[in-house]
Residue, then its C-alpha position, 0 to 999 in steps of 0.5 A: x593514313x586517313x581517308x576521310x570520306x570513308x567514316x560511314x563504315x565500320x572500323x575493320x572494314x574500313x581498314x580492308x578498303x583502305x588496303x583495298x584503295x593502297x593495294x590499287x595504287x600502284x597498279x598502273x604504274x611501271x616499277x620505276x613509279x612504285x606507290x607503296x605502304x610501308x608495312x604492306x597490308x596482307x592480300x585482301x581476297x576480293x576482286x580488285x577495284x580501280x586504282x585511284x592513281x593515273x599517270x599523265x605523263x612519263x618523260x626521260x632525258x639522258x645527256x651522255x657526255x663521255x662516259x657520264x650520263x645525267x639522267x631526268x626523269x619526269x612523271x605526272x601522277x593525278x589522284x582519281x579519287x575522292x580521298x588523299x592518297x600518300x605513299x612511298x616512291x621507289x626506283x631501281x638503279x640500273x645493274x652495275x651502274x655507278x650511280x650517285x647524285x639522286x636529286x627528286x623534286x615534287x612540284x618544286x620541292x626536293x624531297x630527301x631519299x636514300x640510296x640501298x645497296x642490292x642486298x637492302x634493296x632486296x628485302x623490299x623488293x620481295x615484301x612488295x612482290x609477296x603482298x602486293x602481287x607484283x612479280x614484275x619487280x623480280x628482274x630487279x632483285x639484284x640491283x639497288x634502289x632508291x628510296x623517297x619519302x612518303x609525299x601525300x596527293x589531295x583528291x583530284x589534284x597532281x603531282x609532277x615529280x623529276x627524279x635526277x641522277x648521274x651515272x658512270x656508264x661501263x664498257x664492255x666488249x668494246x662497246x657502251x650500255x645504257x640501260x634504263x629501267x622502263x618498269x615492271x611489264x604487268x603482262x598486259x592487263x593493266x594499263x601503263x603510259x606513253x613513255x618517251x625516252x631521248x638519249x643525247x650522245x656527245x663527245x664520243x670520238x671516233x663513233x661507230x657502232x649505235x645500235x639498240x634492240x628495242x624496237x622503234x628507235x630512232x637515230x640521227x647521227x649528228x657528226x662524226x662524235x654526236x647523235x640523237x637517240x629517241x624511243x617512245x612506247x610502253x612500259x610494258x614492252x621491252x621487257x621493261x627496259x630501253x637499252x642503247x649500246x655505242x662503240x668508238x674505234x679509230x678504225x674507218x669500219x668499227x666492228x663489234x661482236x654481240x652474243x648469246x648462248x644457251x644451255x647445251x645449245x649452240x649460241x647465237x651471235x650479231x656482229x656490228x659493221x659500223x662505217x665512219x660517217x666521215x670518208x676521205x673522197x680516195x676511199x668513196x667507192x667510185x659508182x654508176x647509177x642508171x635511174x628508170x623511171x616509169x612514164x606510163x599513163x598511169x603516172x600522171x599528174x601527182x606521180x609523175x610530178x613526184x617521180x620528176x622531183x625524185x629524179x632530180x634529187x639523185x642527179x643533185x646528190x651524186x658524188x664526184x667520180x660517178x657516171x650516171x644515165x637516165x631511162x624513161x619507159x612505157x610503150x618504149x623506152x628513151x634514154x637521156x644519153x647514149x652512154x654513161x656520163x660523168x658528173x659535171x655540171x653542164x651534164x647536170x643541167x642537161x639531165x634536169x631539162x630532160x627530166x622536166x620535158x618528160x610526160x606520162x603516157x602509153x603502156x608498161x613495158x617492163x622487160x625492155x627497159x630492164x634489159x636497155x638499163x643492163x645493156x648499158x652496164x655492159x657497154x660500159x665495161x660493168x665488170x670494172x665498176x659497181x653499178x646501181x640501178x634504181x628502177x621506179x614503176x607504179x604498174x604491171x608488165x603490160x607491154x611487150x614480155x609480160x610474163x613475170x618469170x620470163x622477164x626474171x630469166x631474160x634479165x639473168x641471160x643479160x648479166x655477166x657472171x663478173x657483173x658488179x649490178x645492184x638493182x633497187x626497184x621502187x614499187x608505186x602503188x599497190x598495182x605492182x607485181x611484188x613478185x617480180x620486183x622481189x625476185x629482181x632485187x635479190x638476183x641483183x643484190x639489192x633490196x625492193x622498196x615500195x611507196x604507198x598511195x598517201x607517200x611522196x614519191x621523192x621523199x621516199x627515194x630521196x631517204x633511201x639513197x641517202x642511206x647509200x650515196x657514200x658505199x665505201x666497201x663492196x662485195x663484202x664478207x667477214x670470217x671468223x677465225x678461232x671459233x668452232x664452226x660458226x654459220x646460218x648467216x644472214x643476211x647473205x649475200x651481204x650488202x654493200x658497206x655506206x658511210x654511216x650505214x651500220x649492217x648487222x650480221x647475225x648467226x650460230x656458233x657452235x662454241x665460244x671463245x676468244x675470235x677474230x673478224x677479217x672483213x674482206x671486200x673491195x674499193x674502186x677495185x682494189x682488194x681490203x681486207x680489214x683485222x679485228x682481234x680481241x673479241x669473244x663469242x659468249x661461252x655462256x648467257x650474254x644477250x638473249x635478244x640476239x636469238x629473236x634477231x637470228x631468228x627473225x631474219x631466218x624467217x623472213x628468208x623462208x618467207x621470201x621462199x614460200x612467195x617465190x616458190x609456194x608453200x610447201x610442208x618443209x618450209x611451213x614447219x620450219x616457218x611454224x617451229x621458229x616462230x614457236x621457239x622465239x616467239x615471233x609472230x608469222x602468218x602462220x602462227x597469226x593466232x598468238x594475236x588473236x583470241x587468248x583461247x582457240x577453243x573460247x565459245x564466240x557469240x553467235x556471229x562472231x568471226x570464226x577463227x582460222x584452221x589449227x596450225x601445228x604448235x607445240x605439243x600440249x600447247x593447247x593453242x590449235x593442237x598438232x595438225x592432223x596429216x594433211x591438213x595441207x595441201x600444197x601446189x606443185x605445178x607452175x600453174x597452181x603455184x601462181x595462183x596461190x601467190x597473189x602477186x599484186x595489190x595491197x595485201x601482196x605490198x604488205x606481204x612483200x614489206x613484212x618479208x624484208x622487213x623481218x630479213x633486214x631488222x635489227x630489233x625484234x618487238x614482242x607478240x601481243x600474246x607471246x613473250x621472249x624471256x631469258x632465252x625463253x618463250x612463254x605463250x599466254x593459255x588464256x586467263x587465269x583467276x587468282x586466290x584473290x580474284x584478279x584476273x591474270x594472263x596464264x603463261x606457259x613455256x613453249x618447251x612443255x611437254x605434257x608428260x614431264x613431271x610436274x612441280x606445284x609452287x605457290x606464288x610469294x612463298x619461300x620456295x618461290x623466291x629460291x628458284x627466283x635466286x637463279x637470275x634467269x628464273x626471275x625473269x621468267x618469273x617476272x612475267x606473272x603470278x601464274x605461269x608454267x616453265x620448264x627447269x635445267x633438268x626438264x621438270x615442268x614447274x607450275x607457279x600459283x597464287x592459290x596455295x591450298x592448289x599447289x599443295x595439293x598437287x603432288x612433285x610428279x603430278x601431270x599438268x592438266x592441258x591448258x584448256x584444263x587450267x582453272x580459267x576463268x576468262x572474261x569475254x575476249x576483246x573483239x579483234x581489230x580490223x584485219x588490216x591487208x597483210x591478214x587478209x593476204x594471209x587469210x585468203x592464202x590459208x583457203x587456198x593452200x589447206x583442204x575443204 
């Protein structure tokens, strides 16, 4: 390979900076895009340069018909340089997929490639992971790949590149996988492109279940055997990979059972509920639905507009069978009819005209129309029908009770122990009390919802109701037969089941095996109960992302419980522990965002950081916490002044909280990693034997006084332990990292290799503090948006002086 404007130097240093600008190349590419040399040059000791190749655009289309998925790969590469640059294109084929049909163009023109089976495959892949200093291609080790020419790029021009190939896609468990490999995550220090990925699923009678753990999917169901599937983000999250699971079943209720179970742990499991989006009118739970809006004076102009066009839009979508009833309130309260009235359409007329004649004006009083709307289930007989309240206000209680528990206590008197009430609150604006609404919701069996300033009132509720106008299963609840005690289940109470609506129930077992799911529950008061055999919960491995989903869930609950309660040392430590352990970012652990080293030195003026919070010992992230340095509120008083109840950063508060109660996929911490079962905290910046700059990732299950096991980075030791698949993957986060092995050695990977002989098998780790660091100066944090800033203010409110 030539690089003509290099002439000037002499001849063995141009073949070091030729190395130089090729060792580059790939750099901000994802694996799926790997620009290499062949043979590779050995690793040049010097600081890096930038890598003379970007990527423009990064786009993947996958047609899924059946169980044949045509895929399309699209990537703009565009040569930086003053220099032509050339090299060779590799792809890795998803695990266990029956690939074929590999077709790759470039700029039009087909290219010829080939096909190597894993065990071919793996040679490269380790060539590339010793010289070029990429451990990212590790989790591909025991897959295939495929293999282009090399194809030369002119100094400043581009090349688009579309890469198609047909894959026979596996079921497993009762479910579909299609798995796409984004490429290797770099950790975070190079930059990677946009990616969007549309997934297209037709013809796939009797679809159920749609579900994907990567955070940020999107799905439209497009009919009873079609649906749409979009993902945009980064290559470097995921752990590089889109993953996208379908069921189909016979069943009006598919249910599918998804786990994971550790080593000498009890396993974590997700079962999939899955209603069909058709529904015969017979098995449609019969409803009533009482809508109180709030007419106060702050409602005027836009908001009242809004809440009118909200109103309307859930009297025109009801479905045949229900009652319904309007309540609108401020200083008083003023009902549409006396009772609940059935659907027609002179009742609808009727409704509409009410709803256009109503104006904003007066107080808030919250209590009283609460109560007229409870009142009216009662009269109604409510213990015979399942009744939905969606209750819209845009302020606080200030007419009549104001007292936020006591309206929460006034509204428990006023419910029947046999009452079958969901109450929906919409939060408009930051002047709410979340609180209340909150607390409301989960007394009632529903969920709180709150509209933004720059949001639209009716679109807003027009998109939540869409999701449970058709509820086909009330009072729901599942049983595990033939499993060894399987509990900690959320969410709980479980929801009301919705045609179309899937609910994912996460838990733990003790012990895997073969089980069977009866899920129980009611239509128009009749009793169902529904039989699933032929599942199993994992005896060992499976799915580690239903850990972090299990997790998330139990800490949103907790959190739901320091906002009603106040903190105290218990919940803040359970809080603390689980973020720790599966790497999610809580309010508590907010520094595994924030500076990659707590005791880096700050310019003068800068931010101070916020107080030492417990993490794990030898972390090294803030240290334990000495005793006391908490300080909780234990009286009513000093527990509602902790917990700011309204304004933005208490929304923002209230949105995390059910978010993480209710989510579905779990995105990764900026700075923490959930690995194979693992999770690894970056302890700042290491500098490697050739000068780079990389992140230093240690296992949260360190303990300084394990024995400690030195191995140099692309050694022969290293690709041993990165036999063992789930090694790899921890492998695969960087050259430089700490894990903890089966028998509870401490393994301490490097790229230094006269380090690592040094050090002896037993030698203690230093502290990370202690680790040859050489850190550039942390990028500034970005303005703390309104949930920091809550969170902030509750820190200096519930720890000492």
């Amino acid at each position: 390979m030539r690089f003509p404007c290099l002439g000037t130097f002499g001849h063995r240093r141009l073949l070091w900076l030729a190395a130089l600008l090729i060792l580059a190349l790939a750099l901000p590419l994802p694996a799926t895009a790997q620009i290499i040399i062949e043979p590779l040059p050995p690793v040049v000791r010097m600081p890096p340069i930038p890598g003379p190749i970007s990527v423009s655009d990064y786009a993947v289309e996958a047609h899924i018909d059946g169980p044949v998925a045509v895929v399309k790969v699209t990537q703009t590469f565009h040569n930086d340089s003053g220099a032509v640059v050339e090299g060779m294109y590799v792809f890795p084929l998803p695990a266990e997929a029956a690939v074929n049909d590999f077709q790759m163009k470039v700029d039009g023109n087909t290219l010829e490639g080939r096909l190597l089976p894993a065990d071919k495959a793996r040679a490269i892949y380790e060539q590339i992971v010793r010289q070029r200093r990429d451990p990212a291609l590790l989790q591909y080790l025991n897959s295939g790949l495929f293999q282009t020419n090399v194809f030369p790029i002119p100094p400043g021009e581009t090349r688009t590149l579309q890469l198609t190939y047909t894959e026979v896609v596996a079921q497993q468990d009762g479910l579909y996988r299609f798995r796409y490999p984004l490429g290797a995550g770099l950790a975070g220090y190079t930059a990677s492109p946009p990616v969007r990925v549309d997934v297209d699923l037709v013809n796939q009678p009797g679809l159920r279940t749609i579900y994907s753990p990567n955070a940020g999917v999107n799905v439209t169901r497009l009919g009873p055997d079609a649906a749409s599937v979009v993902w945009t983000g980064d290559v470097s999250g995921n752990n590089g990979m889109v993953d996208l699971f379908w069921g189909v079943a016979d069943d009006r209720i598919g249910v599918n059972l998804l786990s994971f179970q550790p080593v000498e742990e009890d396993g974590y499991l997700a079962l999939l509920l899955s209603p069909s989006i058709e529904v015969e009118r017979g098995e449609v739970v019969a409803r009533d639905l009482i809508v109180v809006l709030d007419v106060s004076g702050s409602m005027e102009g836009d908001k009242m507009q809004q809440a009118r066009a909200a109103a309307d839009y859930l009297v025109d979508h009801l479905n045949p069978g229900d009652r319904f009833n309007l309540i609108s309130f401020s200083t008083g309260v003023r009902r549409w009819a006396n009772e609940l009235a059935a659907v027609t359409p002179e009742n609808a007329d009727d409704a509409h005209d009410w709803i256009a004649r109503l104006d904003a004006d007066g107080s808030t009083d919250i209590n009283r129309a609460l109560l007229e709307a409870l009142a009216m289930v009662e009269a109604a007989n409510g213990a015979d029908r399942l009744t939905y309240i969606l209750f819209l206000t845009d302020g606080l209680p200030t007419q009549g009770e104001t007292d936020p528990w006591r309206i929460i206590d006034n509204a428990a008197a006023n419910l029947s122990e046999t009452s079958q009430v969901r109450l929906f609150p919409f939060g408009i604006g930051y002047d709410v009390n979340t609180i209340l609404l909150d607390t409301l919701a989960k007394q009632m069996g529903g969920r709180s919802s709150y509209v933004a300033p720059d949001e639209r009132i009716d679109e807003a509720v027009g998109e939540f109701y869409a999701g449970i106008s058709t509820p086909i299963l009330a009072h729901v609840t599942v049983e595990f037969r033939g499993a060894k005690v399987v509990d900690d289940l959320y969410p709980y109470p479980l929801p009301d089941l919705f045609a179309g609506e899937q609910v994912v129930v996460t838990g733990r077992y003790r012990q895997g095996g073969p089980v069977e799911v009866v899920v129980r529950g009611e239509v128009n008061g009749e009793a169902r109960e529904l039989r699933y055999g032929d599942l199993g919960l994992r005896q060992r491995g499976g799915e580690p992302f239903v850990a972090r989903l299990w997790a998330s869930r139990k800490i949103g609950a907790l959190m739901e419980q320091v906002r009603r309660e106040g903190p105290s040392s218990e919940v803040v430590q359970a809080i603390v522990d689980l973020s720790l352990r599966y790497g999610i970012v809580t309010p508590y652990t907010a520094y595994l965002v924030e500076e990659p080293q707590a005791n880096a030195p700050r310019p003068e003026g800068a931010r101070a950081p916020r107080p030492p919070v417990p993490s794990a010992p030898g972390m090294g992230v803030g240290g334990a916490a000495p005793a006391g340095a908490y300080a909780y509120a234990e009286d009513e008083a000093a527990r509602q002044a902790a917990m700011p109840a309204s304004g933005e950063a208490a929304v923002a508060a209230s949105k995390t909280q059910n978010d993480m109660q209710s989510a579905t996929a779990v995105g990764d911490a900026v700075q923490a990693r959930y690995v194979g079962g693992r999770t690894f905290i970056q302890q700042g910046w290491a500098t490697t034997a050739d000068g780079s700059v990389v992140p230093f990732w240690v296992d949260t299950g360190y303990q300084p006084e394990m024995p400690m096991r030195w191995v140099a980075f692309g050694e022969d030791d290293y690709f041993a332990l990165a036999a063992d698949a789930d090694v790899a993957q921890w492998l695969s986060l960087g050259p430089e990292i700490v894990f903890v092995d089966g028998q509870g050695t401490a393994v301490r990977v490097t790229t230094d290799a006269a380090e690592a002989a040094r050090h002896a098998g037993d030698a203690p780790m230093p502290t990370a503090t202690g680790v040859p660091v050489d850190s550039p100066q942390a990028p500034e944090p970005e303005a703390e948006d309104a949930w920091t800033e809550f969170w902030t203010w509750l820190w200096d409110q519930v720890t000492p002086d």
